[in-house]
Every structure is written in structure tokens, then in C-alpha cells.
N, C-alpha and C positions, 0 to 999 in steps of 0.2 A: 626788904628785898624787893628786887624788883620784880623778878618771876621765882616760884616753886624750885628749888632744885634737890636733887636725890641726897639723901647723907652719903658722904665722901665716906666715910668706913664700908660703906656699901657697893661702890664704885669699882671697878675695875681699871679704870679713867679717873685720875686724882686731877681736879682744876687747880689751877696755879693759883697762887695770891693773887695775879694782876687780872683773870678771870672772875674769881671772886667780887672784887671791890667792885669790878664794873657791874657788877648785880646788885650793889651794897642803895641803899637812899638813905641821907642823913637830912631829918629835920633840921630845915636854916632857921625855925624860931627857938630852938635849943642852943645853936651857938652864938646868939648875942653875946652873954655874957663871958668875961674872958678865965680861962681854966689854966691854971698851975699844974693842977695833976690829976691825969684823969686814970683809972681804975678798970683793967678788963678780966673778966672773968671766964678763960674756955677751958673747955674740957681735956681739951689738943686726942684726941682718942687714933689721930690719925699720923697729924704734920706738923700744927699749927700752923695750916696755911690759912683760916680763918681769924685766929688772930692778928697776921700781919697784915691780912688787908684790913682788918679793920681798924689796925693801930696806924697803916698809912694812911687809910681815910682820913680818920681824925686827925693826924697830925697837919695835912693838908688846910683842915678847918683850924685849929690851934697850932702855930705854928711853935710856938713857944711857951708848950704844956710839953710836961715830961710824962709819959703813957707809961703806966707799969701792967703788968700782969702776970 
């Protein structure tokens, strides 16, 4: 991430996915190699708006990885 931000169950102000991702950094020496399927793990305690951005993230980097979670 890019800057600190507050836990969303905490929030009175829920950030959208496409807010989220913009704070998200993905290591570019982690996606050289190419991914079939890649694996995420949230909690969802709120939205699952952390998941989706991070499932667009990555889908952006692996286009042709099927993201489960």
C-alpha cells in the first residue's frame, strides 16, 4: 500500500474498490512468471471491496489467471 489507511469496518466513509486499488503497489518482479491461478484470502468483514480491487489489480497484471477467493 501506498499510504496507511483506517480499517473500513471502522469507517463511517467506506472507500470503493477503484479507491482502494489506487493505493494498492504490486511488485513487478513477482509477475514475471506467468499464473493460471492465483488464490486470495480476505476476511470480507465489511464489503469485499478489498478483495475486488485486489482481484482487479492482479487481473490487470495476469490477464489470463483465473483469481479465486
Amino acid at each position: 500500500m501506498k499510504d496507511n489507511i483506517e480499517a473500513t469496518h471502522t469507517t463511517a466513509q467506506r472507500p470503493k474498490p477503484g479507491e482502494i486499488e489506487a493505493n494498492l503497489l504490486l511488485d513487478q518482479r513477482l509477475c514475471r512468471e506467468k499464473k493460471e491461478t492465483i488464490f486470495l484470502v480476505d476476511d470480507v468483514i465489511a464489503s469485499g471491496a478489498h478483495f475486488k480491487a485486489c482481484q482487479h489489480k492482479l487481473q490487470e497484471n495476469f490477464p489470463k489467471a483465473e483469481i479465486k477467493g
